[in-house]
C-alpha positions in Angstrom: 81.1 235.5 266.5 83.2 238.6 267.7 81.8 241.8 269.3 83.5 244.2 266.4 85.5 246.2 269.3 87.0 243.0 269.6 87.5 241.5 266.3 90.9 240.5 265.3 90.6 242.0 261.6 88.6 245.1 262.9 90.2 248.5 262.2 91.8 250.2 265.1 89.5 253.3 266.1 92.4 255.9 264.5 91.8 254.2 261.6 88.1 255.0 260.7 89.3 258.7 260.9 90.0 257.9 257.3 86.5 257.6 255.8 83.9 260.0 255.7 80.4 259.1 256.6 77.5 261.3 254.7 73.8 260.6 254.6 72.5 260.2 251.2 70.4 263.1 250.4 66.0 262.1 250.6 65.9 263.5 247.4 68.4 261.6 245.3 66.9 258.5 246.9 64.1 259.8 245.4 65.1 260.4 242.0 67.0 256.5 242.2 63.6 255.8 242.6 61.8 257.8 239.9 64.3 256.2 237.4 63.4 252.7 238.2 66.3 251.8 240.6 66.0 249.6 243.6 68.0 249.8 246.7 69.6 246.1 247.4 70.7 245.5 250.8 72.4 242.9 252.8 71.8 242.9 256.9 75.7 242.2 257.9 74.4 240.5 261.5 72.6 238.2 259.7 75.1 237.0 257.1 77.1 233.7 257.3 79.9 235.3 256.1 80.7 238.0 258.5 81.8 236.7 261.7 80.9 240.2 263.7 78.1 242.0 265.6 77.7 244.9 267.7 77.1 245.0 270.9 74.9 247.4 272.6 75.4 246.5 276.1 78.1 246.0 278.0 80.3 248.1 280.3 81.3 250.4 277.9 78.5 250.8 276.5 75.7 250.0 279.0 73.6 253.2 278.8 72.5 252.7 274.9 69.7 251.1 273.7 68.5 251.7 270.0 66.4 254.1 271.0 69.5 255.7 272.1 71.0 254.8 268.7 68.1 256.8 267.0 68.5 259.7 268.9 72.1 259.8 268.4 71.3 259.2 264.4 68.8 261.9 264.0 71.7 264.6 265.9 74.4 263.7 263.6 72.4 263.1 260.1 68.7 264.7 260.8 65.5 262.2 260.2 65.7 258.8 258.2 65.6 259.9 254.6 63.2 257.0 253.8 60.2 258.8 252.8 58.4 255.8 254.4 59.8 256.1 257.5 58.8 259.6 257.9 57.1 260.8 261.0 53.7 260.3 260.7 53.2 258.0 258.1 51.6 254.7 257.8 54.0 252.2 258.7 51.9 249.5 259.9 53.5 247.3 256.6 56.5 247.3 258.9 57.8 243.8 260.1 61.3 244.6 262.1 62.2 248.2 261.0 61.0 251.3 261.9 63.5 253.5 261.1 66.6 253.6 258.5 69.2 256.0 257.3 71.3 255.4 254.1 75.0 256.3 254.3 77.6 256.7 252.2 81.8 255.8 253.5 84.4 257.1 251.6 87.8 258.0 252.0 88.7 261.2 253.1 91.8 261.5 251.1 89.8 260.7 247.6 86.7 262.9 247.1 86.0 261.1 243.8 86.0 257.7 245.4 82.2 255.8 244.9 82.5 255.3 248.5 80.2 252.0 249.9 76.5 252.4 250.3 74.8 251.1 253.7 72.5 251.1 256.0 71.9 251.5 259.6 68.4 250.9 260.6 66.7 249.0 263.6 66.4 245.3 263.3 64.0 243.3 265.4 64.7 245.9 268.4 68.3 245.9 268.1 70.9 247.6 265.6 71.0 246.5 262.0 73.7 247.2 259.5 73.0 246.5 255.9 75.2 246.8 252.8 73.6 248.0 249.2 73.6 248.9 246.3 71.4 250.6 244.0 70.1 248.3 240.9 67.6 248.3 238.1 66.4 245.1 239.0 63.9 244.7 241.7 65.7 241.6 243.5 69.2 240.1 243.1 72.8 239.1 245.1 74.5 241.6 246.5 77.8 240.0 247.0 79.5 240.7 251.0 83.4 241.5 251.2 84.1 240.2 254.7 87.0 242.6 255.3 84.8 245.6 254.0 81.6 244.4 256.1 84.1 244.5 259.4 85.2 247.8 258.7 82.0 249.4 258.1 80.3 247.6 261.1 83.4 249.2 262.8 82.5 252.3 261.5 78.6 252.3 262.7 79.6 250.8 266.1 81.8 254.0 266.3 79.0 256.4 265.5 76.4 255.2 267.3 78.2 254.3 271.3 80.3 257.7 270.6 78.0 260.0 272.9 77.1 263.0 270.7 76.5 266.8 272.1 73.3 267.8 272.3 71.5 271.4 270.9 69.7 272.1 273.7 71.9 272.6 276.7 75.2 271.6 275.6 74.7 267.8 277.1 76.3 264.8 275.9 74.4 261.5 275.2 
């Protein structure tokens, strides 16, 4: 297993200037829903096909801890869109997530590209990166792309240890 910053097949950091990463909008997840569609997802740490992880600590990055992670979310994309995950709801049917935002990558040369669908959520305290798809059926495959899960777990590592400015005071964390 590689830390992605140190994956041979990982992206160099110029590179992910390429892609665009958007949150899905709460409401069309909400309307996916409403017609019957189910989100798939595949957590990428946890797959026996992708040889990668990322590392939260370490000396370049040994002031960020998922809470950290959150808080740098939440400045660049606003709350989780997951209507369960909302503050102040019941989430006591929780078992290793408490929060998760849905993203879209795409390329930034081709607007009309579907882009890749994933997630970024917490994951038994520490960061988790799903891929998915939305699907009709309730349960199913979602097949993994090694080469596309490195890049987009490059991706994620590169939004969430990039300090981001903060509103209030003009601070960086």
């Amino acid at each position: 297993m590689f830390d992605i910053r140190e994956h041979p097949d990982a992206p160099a950091p110029d590179e992910l200037r390429q892609f665009i990463v958007e949150p899905v909008p709460p409401d069309e997840i909400q309307a996916r829903r409403d017609a019957g569609e189910h989100l798939h997802e595949v957590n990428l740490l946890d797959h026996d096909a992708v040889d990668a992880y990322i590392e939260l600590e370490g000396p370049a990055t040994a002031e960020i801890d998922i809470g950290t992670v959150l808080y740098r979310l939440v400045q660049l994309f606003g709350t989780p869109p997951f209507p369960e995950f909302q503050a102040g709801t019941d989430i006591s049917w929780r078992e290793d997530t408490t929060f998760k935002y849905l993203l879209e990558a795409r390329p930034a040369d081709d607007p009309d590209d579907a882009g890749q669908l994933f997630t970024v959520h917490d994951w038994r305290v520490h960061l988790g990166v799903s891929h998915a798809a939305w699907a009709t059926e309730p349960a199913g495959d979602l097949a993994i792309d090694p080469t596309e899960a490195i890049t987009t777990l490059a991706l994620v590592s590169n939004i969430v240890t990039e300090p981001v400015e903060c509103e209030y005071g003009g601070k960086w964390f």
